[in-house]
N, CA, C and O atoms as a Tinker XYZ file with bonds, in Angstrom:
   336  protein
     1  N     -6.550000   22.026000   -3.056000    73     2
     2  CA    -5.182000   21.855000   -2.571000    64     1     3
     3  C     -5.067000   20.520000   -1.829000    63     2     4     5
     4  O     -5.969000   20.168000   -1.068000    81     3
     5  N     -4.167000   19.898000   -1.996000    73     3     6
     6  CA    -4.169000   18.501000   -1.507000    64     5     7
     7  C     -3.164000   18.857000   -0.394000    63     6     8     9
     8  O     -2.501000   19.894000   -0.396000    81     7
     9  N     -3.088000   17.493000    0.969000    73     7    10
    10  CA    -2.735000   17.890000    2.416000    64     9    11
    11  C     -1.297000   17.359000    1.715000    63    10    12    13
    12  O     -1.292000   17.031000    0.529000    81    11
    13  N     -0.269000   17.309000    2.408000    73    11    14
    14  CA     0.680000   16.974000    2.147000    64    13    15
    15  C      0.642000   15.261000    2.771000    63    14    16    17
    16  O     -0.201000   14.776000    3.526000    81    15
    17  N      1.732000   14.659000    2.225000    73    15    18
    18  CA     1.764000   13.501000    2.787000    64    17    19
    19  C      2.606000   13.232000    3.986000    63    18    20    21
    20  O      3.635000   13.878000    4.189000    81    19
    21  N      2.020000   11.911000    5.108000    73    19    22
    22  CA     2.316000   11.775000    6.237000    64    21    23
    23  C      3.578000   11.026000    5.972000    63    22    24    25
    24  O      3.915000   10.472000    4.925000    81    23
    25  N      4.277000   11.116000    7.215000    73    23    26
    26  CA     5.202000   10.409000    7.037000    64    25    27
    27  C      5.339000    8.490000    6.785000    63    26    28    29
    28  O      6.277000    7.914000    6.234000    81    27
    29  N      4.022000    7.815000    7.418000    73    27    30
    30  CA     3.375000    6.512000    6.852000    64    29    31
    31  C      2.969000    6.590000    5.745000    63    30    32    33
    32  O      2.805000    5.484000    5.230000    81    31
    33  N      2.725000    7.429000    5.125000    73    31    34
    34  CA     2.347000    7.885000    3.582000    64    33    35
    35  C      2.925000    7.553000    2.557000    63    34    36    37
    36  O      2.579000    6.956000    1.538000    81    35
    37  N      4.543000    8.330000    3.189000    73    35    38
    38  CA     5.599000    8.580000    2.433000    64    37    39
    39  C      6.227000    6.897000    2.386000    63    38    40    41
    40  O      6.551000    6.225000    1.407000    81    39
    41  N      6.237000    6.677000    3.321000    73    39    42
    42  CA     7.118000    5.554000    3.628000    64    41    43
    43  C      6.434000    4.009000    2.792000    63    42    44    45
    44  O      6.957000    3.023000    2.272000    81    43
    45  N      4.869000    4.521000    3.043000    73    43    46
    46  CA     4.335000    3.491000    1.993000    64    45    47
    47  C      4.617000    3.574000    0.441000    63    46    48    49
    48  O      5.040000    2.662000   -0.270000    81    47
    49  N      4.384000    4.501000    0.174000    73    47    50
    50  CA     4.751000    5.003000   -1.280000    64    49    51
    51  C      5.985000    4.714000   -1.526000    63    50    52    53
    52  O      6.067000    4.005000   -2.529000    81    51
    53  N      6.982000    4.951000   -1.050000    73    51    54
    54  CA     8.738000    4.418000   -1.536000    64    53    55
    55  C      8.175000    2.799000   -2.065000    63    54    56    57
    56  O      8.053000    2.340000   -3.201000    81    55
    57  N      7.898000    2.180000   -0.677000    73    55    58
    58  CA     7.674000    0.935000   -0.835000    64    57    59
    59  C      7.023000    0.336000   -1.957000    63    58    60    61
    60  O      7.473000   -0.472000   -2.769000    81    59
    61  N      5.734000    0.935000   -1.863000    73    59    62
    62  CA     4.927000    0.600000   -3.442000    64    61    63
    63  C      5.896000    0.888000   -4.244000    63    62    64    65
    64  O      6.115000   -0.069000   -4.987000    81    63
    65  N      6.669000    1.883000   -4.460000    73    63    66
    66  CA     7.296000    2.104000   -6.188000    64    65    67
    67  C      8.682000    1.549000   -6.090000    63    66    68    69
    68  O      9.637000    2.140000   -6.596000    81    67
    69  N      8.820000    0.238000   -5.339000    73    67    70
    70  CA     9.675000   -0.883000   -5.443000    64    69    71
    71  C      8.869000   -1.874000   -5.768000    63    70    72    73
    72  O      9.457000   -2.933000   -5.549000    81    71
    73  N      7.799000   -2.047000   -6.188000    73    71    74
    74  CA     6.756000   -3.018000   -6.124000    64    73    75
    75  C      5.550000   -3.705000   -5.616000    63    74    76    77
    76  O      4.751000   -2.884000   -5.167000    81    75
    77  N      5.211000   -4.723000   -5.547000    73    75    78
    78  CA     4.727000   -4.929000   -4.689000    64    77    79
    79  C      4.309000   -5.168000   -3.573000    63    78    80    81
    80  O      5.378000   -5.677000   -3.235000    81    79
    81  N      3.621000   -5.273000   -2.559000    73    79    82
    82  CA     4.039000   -5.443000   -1.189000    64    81    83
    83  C      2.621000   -5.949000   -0.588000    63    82    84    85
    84  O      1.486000   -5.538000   -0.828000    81    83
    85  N      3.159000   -7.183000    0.443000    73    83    86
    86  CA     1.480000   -7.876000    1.586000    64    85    87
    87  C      1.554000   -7.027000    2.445000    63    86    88    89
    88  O      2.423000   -6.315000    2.949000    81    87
    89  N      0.007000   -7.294000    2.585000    73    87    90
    90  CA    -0.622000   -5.806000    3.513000    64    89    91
    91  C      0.096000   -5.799000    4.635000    63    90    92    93
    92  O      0.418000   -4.723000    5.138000    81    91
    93  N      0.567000   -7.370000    5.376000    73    91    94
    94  CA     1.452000   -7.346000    6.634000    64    93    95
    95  C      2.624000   -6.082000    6.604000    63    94    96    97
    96  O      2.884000   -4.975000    7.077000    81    95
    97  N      3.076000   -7.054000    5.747000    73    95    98
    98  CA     4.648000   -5.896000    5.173000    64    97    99
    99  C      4.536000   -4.162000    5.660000    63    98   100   101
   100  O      5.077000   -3.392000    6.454000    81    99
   101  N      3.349000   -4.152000    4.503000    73    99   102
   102  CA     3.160000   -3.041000    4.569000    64   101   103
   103  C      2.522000   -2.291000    5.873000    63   102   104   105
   104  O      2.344000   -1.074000    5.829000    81   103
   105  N      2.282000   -2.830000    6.699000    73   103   106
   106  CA     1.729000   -2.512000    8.449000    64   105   107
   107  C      3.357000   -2.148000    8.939000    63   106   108   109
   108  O      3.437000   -1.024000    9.435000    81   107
   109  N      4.477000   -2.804000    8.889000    73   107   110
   110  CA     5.769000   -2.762000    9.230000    64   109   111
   111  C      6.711000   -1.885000    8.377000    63   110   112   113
   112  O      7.812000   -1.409000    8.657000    81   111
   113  N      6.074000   -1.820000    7.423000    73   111   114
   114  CA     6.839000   -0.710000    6.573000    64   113   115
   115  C      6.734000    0.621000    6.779000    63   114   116   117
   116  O      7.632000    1.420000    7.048000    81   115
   117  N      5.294000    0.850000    6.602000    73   115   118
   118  CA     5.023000    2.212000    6.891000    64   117   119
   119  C      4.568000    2.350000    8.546000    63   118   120   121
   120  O      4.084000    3.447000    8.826000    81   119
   121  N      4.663000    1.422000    9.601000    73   119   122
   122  CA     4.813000    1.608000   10.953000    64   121   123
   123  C      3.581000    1.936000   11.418000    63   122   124   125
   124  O      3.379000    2.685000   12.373000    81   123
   125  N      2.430000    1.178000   10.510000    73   123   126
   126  CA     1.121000    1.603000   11.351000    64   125   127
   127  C      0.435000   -0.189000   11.166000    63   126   128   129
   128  O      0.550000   -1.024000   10.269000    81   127
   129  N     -0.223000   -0.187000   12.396000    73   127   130
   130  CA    -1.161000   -2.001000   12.287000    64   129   131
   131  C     -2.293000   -1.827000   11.336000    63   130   132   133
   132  O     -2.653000   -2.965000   11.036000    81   131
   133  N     -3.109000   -0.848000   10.648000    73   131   134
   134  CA    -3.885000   -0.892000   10.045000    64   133   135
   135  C     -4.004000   -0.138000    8.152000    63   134   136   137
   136  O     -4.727000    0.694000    7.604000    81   135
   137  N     -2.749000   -1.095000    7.683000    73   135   138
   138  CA    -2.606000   -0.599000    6.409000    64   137   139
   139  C     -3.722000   -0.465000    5.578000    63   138   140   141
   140  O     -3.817000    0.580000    4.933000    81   139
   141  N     -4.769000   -1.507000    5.447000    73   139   142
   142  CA    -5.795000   -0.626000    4.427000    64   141   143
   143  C     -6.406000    0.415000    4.670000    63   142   144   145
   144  O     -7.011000    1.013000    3.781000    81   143
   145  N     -6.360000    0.900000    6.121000    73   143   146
   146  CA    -6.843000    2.270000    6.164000    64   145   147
   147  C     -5.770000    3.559000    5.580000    63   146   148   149
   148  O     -6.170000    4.680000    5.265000    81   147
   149  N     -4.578000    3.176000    5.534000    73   147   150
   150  CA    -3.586000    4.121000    5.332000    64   149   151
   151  C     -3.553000    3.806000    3.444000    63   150   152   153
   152  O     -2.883000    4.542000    2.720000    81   151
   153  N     -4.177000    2.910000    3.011000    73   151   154
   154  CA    -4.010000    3.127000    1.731000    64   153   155
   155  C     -5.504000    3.531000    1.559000    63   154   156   157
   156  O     -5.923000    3.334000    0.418000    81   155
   157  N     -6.100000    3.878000    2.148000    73   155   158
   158  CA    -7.829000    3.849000    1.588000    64   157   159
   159  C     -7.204000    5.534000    1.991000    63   158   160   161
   160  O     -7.855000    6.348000    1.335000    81   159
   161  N     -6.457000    6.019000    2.613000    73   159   162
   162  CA    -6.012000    7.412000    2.700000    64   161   163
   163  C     -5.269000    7.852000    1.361000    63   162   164   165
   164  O     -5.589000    8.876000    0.758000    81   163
   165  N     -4.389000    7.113000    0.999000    73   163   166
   166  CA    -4.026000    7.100000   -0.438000    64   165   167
   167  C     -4.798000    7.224000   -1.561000    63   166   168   169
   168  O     -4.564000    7.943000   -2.532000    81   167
   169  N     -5.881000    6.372000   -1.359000    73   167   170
   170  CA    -6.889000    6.325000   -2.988000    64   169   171
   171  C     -7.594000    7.747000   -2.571000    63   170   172   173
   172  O     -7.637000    8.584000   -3.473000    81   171
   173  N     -8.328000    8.222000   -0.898000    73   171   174
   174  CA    -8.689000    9.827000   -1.318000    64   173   175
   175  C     -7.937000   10.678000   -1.830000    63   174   176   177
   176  O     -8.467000   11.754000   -2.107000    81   175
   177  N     -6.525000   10.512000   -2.120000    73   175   178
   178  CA    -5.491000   11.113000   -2.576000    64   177   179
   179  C     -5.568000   11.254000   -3.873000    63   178   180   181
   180  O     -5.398000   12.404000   -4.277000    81   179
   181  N     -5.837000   10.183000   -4.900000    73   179   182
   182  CA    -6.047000    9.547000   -5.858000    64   181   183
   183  C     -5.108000    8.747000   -6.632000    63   182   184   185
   184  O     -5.180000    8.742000   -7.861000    81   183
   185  N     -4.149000    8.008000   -5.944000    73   183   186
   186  CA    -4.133000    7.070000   -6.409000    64   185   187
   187  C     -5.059000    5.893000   -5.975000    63   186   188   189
   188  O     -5.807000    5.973000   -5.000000    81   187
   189  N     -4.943000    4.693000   -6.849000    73   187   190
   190  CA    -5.843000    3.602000   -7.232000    64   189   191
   191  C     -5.109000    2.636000   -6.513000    63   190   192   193
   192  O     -6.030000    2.093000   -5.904000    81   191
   193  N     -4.084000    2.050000   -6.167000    73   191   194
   194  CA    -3.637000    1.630000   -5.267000    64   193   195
   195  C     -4.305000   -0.254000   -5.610000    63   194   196   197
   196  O     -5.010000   -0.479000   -4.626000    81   195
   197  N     -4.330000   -1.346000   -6.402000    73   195   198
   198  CA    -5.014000   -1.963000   -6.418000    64   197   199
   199  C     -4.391000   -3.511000   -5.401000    63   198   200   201
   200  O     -3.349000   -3.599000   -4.752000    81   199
   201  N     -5.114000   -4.205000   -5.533000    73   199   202
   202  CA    -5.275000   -5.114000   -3.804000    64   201   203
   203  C     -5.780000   -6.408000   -4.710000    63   202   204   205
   204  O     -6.818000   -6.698000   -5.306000    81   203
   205  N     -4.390000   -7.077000   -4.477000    73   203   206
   206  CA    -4.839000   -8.574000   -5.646000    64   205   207
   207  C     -4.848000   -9.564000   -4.257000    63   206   208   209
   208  O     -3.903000   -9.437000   -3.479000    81   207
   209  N     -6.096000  -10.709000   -3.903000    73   207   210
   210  CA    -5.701000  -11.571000   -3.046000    64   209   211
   211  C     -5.101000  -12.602000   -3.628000    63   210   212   213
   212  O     -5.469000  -12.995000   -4.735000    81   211
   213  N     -3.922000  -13.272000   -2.835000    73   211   214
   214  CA    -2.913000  -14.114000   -3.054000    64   213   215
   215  C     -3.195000  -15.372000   -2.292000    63   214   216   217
   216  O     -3.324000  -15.104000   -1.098000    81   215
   217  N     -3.296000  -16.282000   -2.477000    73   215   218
   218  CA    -3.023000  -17.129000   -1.991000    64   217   219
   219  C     -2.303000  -17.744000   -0.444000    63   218   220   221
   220  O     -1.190000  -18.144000   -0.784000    81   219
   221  N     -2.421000  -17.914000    0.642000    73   219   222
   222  CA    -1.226000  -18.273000    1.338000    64   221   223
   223  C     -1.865000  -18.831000    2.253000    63   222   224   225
   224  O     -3.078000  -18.720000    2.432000    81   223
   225  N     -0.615000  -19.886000    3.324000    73   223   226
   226  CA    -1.169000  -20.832000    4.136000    64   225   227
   227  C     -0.922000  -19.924000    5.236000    63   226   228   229
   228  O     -0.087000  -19.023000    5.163000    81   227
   229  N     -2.011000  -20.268000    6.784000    73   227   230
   230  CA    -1.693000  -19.637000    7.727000    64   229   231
   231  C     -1.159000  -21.250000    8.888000    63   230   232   233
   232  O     -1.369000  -22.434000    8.625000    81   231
   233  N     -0.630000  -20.807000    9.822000    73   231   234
   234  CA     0.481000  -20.986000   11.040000    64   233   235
   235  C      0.046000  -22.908000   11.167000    63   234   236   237
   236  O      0.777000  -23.835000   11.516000    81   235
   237  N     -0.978000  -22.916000   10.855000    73   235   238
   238  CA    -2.336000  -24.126000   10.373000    64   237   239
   239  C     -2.443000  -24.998000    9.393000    63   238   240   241
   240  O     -2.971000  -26.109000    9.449000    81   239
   241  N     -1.874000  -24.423000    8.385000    73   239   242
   242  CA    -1.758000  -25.030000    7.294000    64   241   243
   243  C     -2.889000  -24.783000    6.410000    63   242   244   245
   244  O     -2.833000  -25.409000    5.351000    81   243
   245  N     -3.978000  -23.972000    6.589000    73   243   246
   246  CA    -5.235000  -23.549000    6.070000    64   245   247
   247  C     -4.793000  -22.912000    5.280000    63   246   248   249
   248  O     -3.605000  -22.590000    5.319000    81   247
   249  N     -5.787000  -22.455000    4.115000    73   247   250
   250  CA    -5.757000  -21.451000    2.752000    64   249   251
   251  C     -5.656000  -20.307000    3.449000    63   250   252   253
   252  O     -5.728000  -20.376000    4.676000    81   251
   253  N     -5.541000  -19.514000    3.046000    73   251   254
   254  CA    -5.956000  -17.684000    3.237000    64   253   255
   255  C     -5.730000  -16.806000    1.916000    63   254   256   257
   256  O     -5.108000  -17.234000    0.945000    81   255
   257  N     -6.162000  -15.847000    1.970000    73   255   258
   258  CA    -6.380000  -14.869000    0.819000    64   257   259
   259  C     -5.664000  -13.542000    0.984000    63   258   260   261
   260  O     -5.941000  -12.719000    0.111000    81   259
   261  N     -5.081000  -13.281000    1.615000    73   259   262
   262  CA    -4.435000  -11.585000    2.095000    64   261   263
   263  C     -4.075000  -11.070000    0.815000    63   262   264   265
   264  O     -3.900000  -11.691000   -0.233000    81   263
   265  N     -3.979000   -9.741000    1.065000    73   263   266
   266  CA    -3.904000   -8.709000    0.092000    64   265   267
   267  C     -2.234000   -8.732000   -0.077000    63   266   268   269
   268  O     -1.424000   -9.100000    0.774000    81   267
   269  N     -1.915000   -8.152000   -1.635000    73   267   270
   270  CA    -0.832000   -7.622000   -1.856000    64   269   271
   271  C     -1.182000   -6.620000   -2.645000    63   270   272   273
   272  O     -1.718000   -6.794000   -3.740000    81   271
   273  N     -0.766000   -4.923000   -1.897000    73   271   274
   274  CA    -1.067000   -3.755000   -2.343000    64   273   275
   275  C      0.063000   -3.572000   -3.849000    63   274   276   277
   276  O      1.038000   -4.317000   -3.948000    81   275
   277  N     -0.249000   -2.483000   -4.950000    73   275   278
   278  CA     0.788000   -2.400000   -5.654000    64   277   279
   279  C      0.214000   -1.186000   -6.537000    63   278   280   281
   280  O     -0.942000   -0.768000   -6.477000    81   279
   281  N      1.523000   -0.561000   -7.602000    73   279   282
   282  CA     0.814000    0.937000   -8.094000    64   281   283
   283  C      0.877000    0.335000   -9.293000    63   282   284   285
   284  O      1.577000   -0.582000   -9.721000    81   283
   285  N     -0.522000    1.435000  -10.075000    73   283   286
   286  CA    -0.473000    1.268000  -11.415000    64   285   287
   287  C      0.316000    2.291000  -12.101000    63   286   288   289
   288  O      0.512000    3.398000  -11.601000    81   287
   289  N      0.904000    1.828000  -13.578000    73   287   290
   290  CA     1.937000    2.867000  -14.000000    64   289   291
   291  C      1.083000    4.434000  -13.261000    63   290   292   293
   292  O      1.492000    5.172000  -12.366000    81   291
   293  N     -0.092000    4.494000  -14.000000    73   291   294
   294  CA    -0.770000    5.604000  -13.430000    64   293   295
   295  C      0.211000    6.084000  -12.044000    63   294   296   297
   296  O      1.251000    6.740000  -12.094000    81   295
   297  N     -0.230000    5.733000  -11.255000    73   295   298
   298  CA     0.247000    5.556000   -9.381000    64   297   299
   299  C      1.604000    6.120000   -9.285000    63   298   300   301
   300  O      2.101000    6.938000   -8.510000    81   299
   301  N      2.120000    5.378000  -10.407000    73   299   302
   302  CA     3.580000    5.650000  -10.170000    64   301   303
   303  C      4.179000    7.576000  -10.592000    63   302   304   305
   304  O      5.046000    8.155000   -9.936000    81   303
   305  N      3.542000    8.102000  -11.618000    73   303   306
   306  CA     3.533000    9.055000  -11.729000    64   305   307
   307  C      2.959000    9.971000  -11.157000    63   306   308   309
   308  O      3.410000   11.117000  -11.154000    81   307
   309  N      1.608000    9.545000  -10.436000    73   307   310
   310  CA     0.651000   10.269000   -9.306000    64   309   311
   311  C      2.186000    9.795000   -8.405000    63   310   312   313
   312  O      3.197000   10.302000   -8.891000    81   311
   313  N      2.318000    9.262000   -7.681000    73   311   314
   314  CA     3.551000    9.416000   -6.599000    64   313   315
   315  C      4.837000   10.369000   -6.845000    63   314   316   317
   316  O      5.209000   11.039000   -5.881000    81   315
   317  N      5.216000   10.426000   -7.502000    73   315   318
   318  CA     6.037000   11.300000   -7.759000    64   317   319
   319  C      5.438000   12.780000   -7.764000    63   318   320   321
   320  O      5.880000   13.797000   -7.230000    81   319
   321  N      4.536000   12.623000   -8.374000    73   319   322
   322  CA     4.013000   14.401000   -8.225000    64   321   323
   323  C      3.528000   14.752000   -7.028000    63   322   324   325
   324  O      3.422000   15.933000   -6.696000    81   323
   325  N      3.133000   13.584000   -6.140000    73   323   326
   326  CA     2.484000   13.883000   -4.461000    64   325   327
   327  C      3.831000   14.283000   -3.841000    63   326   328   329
   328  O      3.685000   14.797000   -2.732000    81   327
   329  N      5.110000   14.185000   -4.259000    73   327   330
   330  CA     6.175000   13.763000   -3.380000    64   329   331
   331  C      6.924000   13.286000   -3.548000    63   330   332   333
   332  O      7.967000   13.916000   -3.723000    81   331
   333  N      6.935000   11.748000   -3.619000    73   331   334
   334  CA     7.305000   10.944000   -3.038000    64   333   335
   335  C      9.102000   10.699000   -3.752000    63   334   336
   336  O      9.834000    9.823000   -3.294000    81   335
């Protein structure tokens, strides 16, 4: 039996199945500072949840790599049947 989903859960999931989304975003979306833990809660769920690094400059002008979370068609139908 699977737990039901949290309400950061839920709120991530809408988000994912609008697309894609940076892990920042997604800290403000679903209202918690530590989104890969709230999606590493997701993949025990089973979705796959995959994490492409992007490119981007920080405040510096330096490279950086941050994540942008997003669902696979898979995901998208696992979300709907969790809920969402």
């Amino acid at each position: 039996m699977r737990r039901p989903l949290t309400k950061r859960e839920q709120r991530a999931i809408n988000a994912l199945l609008n697309g894609a989304v940076m892990r920042e975003n997604l800290d403000f979306i679903a209202g918690c500072s530590n989104s890969p833990e709230l999606v590493a809660g997701l993949r025990r769920k089973g979705l796959s949840v995959p994490c492409e690094r992007v490119e981007r400059f920080d405040k510096d002008g330096n490279s950086c790599w941050p994540g942008r979370y997003s669902f696979t068609q898979e995901d998208r139908v696992l979300a709907r049947e969790l809920g969402a």
